[in-house]
C-alpha positions as CSV (number, residue, x, y, z in Angstrom):
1,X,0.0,0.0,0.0
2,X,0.7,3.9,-1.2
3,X,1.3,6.2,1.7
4,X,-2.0,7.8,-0.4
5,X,-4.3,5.4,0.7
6,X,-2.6,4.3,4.4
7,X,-2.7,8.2,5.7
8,X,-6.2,8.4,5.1
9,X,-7.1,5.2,6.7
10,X,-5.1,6.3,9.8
11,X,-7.0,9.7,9.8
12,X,-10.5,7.6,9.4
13,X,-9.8,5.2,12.2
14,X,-8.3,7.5,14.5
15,X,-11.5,9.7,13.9
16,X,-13.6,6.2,14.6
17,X,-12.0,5.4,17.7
18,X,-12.0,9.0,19.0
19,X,-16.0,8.4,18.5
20,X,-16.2,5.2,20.4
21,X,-13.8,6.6,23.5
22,X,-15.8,9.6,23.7
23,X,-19.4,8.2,23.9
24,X,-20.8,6.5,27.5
């Protein structure tokens, strides 16, 4: 994999998992 598609994913799942710490 492209440092194109692995940042993005990185960005996504961080976002994802910032979501699921942050919710009760």
């Amino acid at each position: 994999l492209s440092s194109f598609i692995i940042y993005p994913l990185i960005i996504m799942f961080i976002k994802y998992a910032m979501t699921i710490l942050y919710k009760p």
